[in-house]
TORVEXVO-471208 format. One record per residue (C-alpha): residue number from 1; residue in three letters; x, y, z. Coordinates in steps of 0.2 Angstrom, whole numbers, always signed. Each point is the difference from the previous one (the first is absolute). Layout:
BEGIN
+--------+------+-------+-------+-------+
! tormar ! baro !     x !     y !     z !
+--------+------+-------+-------+-------+
!    NUM !  ALA !     X !     Y !     Z !
...
+--------+------+-------+-------+-------+
//
This chain:
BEGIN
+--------+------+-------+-------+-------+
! tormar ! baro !     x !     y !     z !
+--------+------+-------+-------+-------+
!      1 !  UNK !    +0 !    +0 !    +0 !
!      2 !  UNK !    +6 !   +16 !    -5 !
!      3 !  UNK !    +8 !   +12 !   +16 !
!      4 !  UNK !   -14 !   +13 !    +4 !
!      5 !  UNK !    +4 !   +19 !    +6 !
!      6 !  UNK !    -6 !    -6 !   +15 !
!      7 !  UNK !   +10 !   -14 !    +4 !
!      8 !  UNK !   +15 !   +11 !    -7 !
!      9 !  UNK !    -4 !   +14 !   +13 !
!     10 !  UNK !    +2 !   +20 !    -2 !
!     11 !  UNK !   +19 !    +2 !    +2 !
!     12 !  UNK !    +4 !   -16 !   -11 !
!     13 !  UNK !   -11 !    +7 !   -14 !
!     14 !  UNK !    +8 !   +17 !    +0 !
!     15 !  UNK !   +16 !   -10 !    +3 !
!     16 !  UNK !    -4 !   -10 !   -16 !
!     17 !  UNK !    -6 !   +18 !    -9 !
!     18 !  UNK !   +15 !   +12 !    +5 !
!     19 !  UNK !   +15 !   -13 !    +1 !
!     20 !  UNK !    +9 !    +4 !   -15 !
!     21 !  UNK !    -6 !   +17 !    -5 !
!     22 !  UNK !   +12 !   +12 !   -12 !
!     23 !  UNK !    -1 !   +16 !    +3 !
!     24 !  UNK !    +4 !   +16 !   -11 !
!     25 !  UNK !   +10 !   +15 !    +6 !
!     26 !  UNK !   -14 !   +11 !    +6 !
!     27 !  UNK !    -6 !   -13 !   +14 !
!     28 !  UNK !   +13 !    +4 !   +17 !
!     29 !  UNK !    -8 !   -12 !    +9 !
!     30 !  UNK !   -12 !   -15 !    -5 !
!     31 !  UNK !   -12 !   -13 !    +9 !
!     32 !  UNK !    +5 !    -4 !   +16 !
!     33 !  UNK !    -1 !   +15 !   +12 !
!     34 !  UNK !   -16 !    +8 !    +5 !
!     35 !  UNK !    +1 !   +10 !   -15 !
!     36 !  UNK !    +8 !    +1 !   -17 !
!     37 !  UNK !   +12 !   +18 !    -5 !
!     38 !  UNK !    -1 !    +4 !   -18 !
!     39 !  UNK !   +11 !   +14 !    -9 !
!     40 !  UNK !   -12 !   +14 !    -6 !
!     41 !  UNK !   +14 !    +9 !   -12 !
!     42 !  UNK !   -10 !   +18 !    -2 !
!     43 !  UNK !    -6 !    -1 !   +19 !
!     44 !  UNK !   -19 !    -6 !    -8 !
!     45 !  UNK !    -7 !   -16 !    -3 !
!     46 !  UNK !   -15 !    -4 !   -10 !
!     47 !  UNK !   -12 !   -12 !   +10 !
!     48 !  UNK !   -15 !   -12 !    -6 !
!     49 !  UNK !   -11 !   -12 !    +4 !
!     50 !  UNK !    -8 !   -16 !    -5 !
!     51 !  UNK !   -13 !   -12 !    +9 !
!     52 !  UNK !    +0 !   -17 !   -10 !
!     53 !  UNK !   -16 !   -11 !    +7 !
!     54 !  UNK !    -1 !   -18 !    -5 !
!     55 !  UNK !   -17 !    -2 !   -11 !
!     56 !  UNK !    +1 !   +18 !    -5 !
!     57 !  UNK !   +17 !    +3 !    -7 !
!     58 !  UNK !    +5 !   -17 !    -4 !
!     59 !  UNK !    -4 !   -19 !    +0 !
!     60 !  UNK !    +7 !   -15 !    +4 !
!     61 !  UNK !    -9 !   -11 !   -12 !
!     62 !  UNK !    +6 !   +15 !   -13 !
!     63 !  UNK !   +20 !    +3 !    +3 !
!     64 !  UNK !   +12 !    -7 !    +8 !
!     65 !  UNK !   +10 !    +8 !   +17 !
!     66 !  UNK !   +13 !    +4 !   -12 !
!     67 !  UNK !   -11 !   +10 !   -10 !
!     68 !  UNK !   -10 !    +7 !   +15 !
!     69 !  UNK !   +16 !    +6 !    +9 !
!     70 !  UNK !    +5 !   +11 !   -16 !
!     71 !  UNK !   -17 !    +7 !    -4 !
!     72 !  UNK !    +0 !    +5 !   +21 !
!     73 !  UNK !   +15 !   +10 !    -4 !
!     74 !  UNK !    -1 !    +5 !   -17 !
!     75 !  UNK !   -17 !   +12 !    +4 !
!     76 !  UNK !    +9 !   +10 !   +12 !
!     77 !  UNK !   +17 !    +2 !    -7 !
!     78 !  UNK !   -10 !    +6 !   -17 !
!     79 !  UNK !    -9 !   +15 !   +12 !
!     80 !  UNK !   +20 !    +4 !    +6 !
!     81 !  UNK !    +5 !    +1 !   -20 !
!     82 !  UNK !   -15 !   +10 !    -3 !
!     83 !  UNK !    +6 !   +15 !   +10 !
!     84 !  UNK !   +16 !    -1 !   -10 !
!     85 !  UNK !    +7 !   -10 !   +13 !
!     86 !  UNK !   +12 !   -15 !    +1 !
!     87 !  UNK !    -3 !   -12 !   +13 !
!     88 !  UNK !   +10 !    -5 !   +14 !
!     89 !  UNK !    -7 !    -9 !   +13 !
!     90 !  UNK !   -17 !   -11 !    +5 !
!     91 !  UNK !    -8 !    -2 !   +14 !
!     92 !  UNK !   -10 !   -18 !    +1 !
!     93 !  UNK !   -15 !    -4 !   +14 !
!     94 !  UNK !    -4 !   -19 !    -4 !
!     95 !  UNK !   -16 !    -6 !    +9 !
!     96 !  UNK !    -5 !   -18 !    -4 !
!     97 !  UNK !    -9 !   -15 !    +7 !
!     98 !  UNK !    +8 !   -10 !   +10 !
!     99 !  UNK !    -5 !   -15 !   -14 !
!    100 !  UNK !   +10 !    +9 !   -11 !
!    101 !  UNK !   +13 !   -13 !    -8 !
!    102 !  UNK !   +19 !    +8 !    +6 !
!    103 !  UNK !    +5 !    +1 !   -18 !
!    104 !  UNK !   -13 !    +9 !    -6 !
!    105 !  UNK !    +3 !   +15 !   +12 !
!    106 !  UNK !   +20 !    -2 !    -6 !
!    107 !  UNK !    -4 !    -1 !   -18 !
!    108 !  UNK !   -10 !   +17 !    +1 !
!    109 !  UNK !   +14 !    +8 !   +10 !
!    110 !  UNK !   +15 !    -6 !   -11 !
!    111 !  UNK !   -11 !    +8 !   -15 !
!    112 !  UNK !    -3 !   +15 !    +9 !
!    113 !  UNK !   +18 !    +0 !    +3 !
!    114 !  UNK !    +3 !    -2 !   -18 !
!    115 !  UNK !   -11 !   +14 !    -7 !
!    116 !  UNK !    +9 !   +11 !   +13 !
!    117 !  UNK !   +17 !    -3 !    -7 !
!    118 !  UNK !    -8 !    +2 !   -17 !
!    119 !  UNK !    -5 !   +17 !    +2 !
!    120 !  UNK !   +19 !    +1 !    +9 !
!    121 !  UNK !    -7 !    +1 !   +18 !
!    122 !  UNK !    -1 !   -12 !   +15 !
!    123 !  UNK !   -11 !    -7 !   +13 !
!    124 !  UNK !    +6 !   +10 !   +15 !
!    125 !  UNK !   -15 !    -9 !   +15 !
!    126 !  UNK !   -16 !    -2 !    +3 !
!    127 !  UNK !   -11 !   -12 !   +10 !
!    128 !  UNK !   -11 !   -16 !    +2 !
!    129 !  UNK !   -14 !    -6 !    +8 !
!    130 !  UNK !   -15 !   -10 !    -2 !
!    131 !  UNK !   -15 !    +3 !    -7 !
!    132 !  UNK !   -16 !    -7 !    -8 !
!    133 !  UNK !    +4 !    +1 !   -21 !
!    134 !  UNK !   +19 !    +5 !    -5 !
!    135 !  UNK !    +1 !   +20 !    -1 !
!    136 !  UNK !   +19 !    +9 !    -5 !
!    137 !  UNK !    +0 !   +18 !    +7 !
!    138 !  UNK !   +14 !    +6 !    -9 !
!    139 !  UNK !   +11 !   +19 !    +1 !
!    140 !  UNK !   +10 !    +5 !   -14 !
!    141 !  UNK !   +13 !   +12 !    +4 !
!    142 !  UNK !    +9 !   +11 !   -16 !
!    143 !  UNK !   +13 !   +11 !    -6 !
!    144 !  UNK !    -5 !   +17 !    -8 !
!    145 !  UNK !   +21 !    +3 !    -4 !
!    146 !  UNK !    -4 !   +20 !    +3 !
!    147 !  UNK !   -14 !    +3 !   -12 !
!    148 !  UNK !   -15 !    +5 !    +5 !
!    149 !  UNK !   -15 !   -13 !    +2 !
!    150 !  UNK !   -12 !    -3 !   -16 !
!    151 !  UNK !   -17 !    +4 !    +8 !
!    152 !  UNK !   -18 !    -2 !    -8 !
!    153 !  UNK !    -1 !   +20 !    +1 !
!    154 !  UNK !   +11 !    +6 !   -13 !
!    155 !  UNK !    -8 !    -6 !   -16 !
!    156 !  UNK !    -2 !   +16 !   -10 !
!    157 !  UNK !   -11 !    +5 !   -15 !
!    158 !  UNK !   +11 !    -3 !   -16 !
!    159 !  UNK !    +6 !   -13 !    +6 !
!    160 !  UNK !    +4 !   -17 !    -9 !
!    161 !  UNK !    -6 !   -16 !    +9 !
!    162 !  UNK !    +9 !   -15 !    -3 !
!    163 !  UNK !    +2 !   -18 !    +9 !
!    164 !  UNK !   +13 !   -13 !    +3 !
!    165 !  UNK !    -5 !   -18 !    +0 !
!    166 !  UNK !   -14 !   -10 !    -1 !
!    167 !  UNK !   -20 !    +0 !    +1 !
!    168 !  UNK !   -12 !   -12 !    +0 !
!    169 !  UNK !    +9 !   -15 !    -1 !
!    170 !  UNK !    -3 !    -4 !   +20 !
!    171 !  UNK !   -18 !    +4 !    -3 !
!    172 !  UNK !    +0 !   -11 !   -12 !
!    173 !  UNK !    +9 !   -13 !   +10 !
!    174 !  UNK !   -14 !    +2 !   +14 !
!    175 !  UNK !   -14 !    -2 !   -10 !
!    176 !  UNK !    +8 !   -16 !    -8 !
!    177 !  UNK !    +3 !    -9 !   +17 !
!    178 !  UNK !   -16 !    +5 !    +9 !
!    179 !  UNK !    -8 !   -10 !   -14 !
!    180 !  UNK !   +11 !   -15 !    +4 !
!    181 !  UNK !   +14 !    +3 !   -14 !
!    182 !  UNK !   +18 !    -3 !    +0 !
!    183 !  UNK !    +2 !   +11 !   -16 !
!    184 !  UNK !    +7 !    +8 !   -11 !
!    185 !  UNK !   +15 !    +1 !   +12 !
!    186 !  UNK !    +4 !   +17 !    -4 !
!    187 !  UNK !   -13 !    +8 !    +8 !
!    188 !  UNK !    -1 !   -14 !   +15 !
!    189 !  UNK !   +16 !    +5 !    +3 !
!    190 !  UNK !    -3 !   +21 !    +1 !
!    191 !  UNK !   -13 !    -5 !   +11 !
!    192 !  UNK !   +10 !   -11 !   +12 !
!    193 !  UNK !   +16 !   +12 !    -1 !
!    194 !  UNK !    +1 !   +16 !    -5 !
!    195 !  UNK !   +14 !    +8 !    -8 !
!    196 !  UNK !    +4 !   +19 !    +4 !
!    197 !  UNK !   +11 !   +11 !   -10 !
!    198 !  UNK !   +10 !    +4 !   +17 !
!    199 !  UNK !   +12 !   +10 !   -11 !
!    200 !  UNK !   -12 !    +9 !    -9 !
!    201 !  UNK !    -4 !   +11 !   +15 !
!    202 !  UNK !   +16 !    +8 !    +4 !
!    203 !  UNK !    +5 !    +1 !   -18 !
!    204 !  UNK !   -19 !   +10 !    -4 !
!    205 !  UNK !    +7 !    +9 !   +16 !
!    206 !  UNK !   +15 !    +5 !    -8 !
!    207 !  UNK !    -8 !    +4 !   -15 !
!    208 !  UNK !   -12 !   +14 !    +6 !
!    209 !  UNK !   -17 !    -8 !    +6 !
!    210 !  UNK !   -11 !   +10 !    +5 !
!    211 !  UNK !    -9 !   -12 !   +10 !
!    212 !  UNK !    -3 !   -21 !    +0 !
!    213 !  UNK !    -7 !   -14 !    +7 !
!    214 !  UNK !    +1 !   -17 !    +1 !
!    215 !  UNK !   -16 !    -9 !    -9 !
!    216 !  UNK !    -6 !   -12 !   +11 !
!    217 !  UNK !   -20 !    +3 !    +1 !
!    218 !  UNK !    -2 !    +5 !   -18 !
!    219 !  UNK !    +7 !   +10 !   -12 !
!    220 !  UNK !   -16 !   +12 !    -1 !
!    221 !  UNK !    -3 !    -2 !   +20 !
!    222 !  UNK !   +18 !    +3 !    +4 !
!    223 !  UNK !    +4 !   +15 !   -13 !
!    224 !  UNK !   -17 !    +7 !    +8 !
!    225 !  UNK !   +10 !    +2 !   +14 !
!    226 !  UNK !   +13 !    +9 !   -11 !
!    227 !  UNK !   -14 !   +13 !    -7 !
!    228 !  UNK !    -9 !    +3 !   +17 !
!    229 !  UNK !   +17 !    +2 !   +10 !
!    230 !  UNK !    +7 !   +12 !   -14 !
!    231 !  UNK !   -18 !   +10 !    -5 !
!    232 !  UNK !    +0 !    -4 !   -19 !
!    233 !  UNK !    -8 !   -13 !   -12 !
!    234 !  UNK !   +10 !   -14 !    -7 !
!    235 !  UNK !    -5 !    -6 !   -17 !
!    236 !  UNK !    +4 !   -19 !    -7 !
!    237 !  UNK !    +3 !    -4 !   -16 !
!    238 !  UNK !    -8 !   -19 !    -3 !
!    239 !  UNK !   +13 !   -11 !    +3 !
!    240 !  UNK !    +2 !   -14 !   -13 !
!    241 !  UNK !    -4 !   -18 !    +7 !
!    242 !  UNK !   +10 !   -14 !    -4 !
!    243 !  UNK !    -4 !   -13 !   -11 !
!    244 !  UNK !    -1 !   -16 !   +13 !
!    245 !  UNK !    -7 !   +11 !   +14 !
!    246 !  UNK !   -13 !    +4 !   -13 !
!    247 !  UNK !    -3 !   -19 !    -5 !
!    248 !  UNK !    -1 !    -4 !   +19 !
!    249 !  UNK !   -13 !   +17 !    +3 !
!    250 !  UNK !   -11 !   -10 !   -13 !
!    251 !  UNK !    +1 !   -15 !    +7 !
!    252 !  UNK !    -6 !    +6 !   +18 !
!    253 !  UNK !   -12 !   +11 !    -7 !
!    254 !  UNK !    +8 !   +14 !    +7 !
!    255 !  UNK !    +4 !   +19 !    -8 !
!    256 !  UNK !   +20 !    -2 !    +3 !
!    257 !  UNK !    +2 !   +20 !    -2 !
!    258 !  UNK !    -7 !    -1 !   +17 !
!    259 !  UNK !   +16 !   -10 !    +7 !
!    260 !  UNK !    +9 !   +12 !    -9 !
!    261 !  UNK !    -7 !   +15 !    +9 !
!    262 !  UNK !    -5 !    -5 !   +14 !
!    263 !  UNK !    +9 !   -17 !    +4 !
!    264 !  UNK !   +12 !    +0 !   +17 !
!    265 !  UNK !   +15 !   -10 !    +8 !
!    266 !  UNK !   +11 !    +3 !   -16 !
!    267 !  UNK !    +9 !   +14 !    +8 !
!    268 !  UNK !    +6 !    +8 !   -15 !
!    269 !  UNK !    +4 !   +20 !    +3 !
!    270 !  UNK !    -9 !   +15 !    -7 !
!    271 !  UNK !    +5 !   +17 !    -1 !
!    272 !  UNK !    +1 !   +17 !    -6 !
!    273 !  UNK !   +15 !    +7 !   -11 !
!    274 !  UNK !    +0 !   +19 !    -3 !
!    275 !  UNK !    -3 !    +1 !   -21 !
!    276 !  UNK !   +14 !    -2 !   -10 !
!    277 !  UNK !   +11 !   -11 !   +11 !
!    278 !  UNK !    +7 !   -13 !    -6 !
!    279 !  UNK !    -6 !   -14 !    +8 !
!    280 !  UNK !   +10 !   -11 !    +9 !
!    281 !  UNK !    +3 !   -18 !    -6 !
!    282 !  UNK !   -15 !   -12 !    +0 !
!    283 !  UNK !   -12 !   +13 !    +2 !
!    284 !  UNK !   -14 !    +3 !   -12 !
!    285 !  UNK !   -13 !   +15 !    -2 !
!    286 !  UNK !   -16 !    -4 !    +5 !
!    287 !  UNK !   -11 !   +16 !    +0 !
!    288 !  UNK !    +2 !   +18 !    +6 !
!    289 !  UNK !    -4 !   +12 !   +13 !
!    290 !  UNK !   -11 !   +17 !    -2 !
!    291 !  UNK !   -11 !   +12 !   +14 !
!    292 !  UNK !   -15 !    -6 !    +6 !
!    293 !  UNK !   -10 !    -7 !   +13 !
!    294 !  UNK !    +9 !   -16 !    +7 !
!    295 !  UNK !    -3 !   -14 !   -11 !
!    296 !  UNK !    +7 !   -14 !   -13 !
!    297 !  UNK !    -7 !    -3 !   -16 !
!    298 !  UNK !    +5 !   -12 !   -14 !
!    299 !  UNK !    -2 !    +9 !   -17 !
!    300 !  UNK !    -9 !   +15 !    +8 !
!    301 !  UNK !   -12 !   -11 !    +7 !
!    302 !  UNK !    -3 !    -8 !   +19 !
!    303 !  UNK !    +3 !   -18 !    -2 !
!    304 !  UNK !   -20 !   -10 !    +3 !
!    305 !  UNK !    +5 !   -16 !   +11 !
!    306 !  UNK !    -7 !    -3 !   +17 !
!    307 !  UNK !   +15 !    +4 !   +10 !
!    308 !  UNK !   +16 !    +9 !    -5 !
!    309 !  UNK !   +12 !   -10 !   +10 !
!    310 !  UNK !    +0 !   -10 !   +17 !
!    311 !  UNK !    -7 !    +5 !   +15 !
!    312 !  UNK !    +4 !   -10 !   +16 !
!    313 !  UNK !   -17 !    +4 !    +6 !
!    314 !  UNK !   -10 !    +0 !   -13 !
+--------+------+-------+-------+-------+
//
């Protein structure tokens, strides 16, 4: 019979979770003391947070802990790029069952490890305890190198809009496992784990953003937090959807413009690029910004769909 988190105790699962952490210059002092010190280069650190509930943000009949653990870090080290930020450090709260199989709790740490060290940071501390359903309460910490943050609030009329990575495809991916598909893999996978530009958001930073944000709700949901924060209208142009996420809208009976627009969890990062910039590498324009009452349209127009992006409570 497999160990259990129980019979493996707190101290030997945070034991078996921080043994052999590396750690990149900015962290003084790692697990093991009440608490972690990490370098904050410009005397500021950009902070975020992310709750992870089991049932909600993930499933264990859909991914594996592997894929759980990078997902769980990946949302909140794409809010630390989106402020023009590089990430430095996470903070992990692991609650679990006491049922829970040792290795599962190991295999989402070691990936949340290993997203970490993607995006060049390191998991500094954290906690565990038990708890009904498996819930990662995770703290990304950031580097803005002496620039100021990208906010929401600077996105200016004139402006060009432009985006860098995906849409829809982790949409897509949901829409195809809550109907007991496995495929195609692509989108499955978008769904399981994201895959963040980290990069992109100091380099749109370095490049003159006016303002960005990570898309995580949906494009049209998040960029209407762009327009409202900002004061001005933000205008779409219809993005072009992909041949196979076409072929599978069809076959699910569903519009898959509206994974597009207003699809979360692929984390791509949108912002605002005063006109004429050239933009950056892997950024593309999307639409345009101009005066008026807060809003986003696509092609002059609001978008009909029965919500514009996720809402927890909702």
């Amino acid at each position: 019979m497999a160990a259990t988190v129980a019979a493996t105790g707190e101290f030997g699962l945070i034991a078996a979770l921080t043994g052999d952490l590396a750690q990149p210059p900015t962290t003084l002092l790692g697990p093991g003391d009440d608490a972690a010190v990490v370098a904050a280069p410009d005397a500021r650190v950009t902070v975020t947070t992310d709750v992870l509930v089991e049932g909600v943000h993930f499933r264990l009949d859909w991914s594996t802990p592997e894929q759980i653990g990078r997902k769980a870090a990946a949302v909140n080290l794409a809010d630390v790029a989106a402020m023009g930020a590089t990430p430095t450090a996470l903070l992990v709260g692991l609650v679990c069952p006491p049922s829970t199989p040792t290795a599962t709790a190991v295999g989402i740490g070691k990936a949340l490890r290993a997203e970490a060290e993607a995006a060049g940071a390191a998991v500094v501390g954290g906690d565990v305890t038990g708890g009904p359903v498996i819930v990662l309460a995770i703290t990304a910490l950031g580097n803005l190198g002496g620039r100021p943050p990208v906010t929401r609030a600077g996105a200016r009329p004139g402006d060009v809009v432009a985006l860098c990575g995906s849409l829809g495809r982790a949409a897509a991916g949901w829409a195809v496992l809550s109907r007991g598909f496995r495929s195609p893999r692509e989108f499955v996978e978008a769904q399981r784990v994201p895959t963040p530009p980290y990069a992109a958001g100091p380099q749109a930073a370095r490049a003159g953003a006016t303002a960005m944000i990570d898309v995580s709700d949906g494009l049209l949901a998040d960029l209407g937090h762009v327009a409202a924060a900002s004061g001005v209208v933000i205008d779409l142009e219809v993005p072009p959807v992909p041949p196979r996420m076409a072929e599978v809208g069809a076959a699910l009976g569903v519009d898959p413009l509206t994974w597009l627009l207003t699809g979360g969890e692929d984390h791509a990062l949108a912002a605002t690029f005063p006109a004429g910039t050239t933009l950056p590498d892997g950024w593309s324009a999307i639409g345009s910004v101009r005066e008026g009452d807060p809003a986003v349209l696509v092609a002059g127009r609001p978008f009909d769909a029965d919500a514009l992006g996720w809402d927890h409570f909702r």
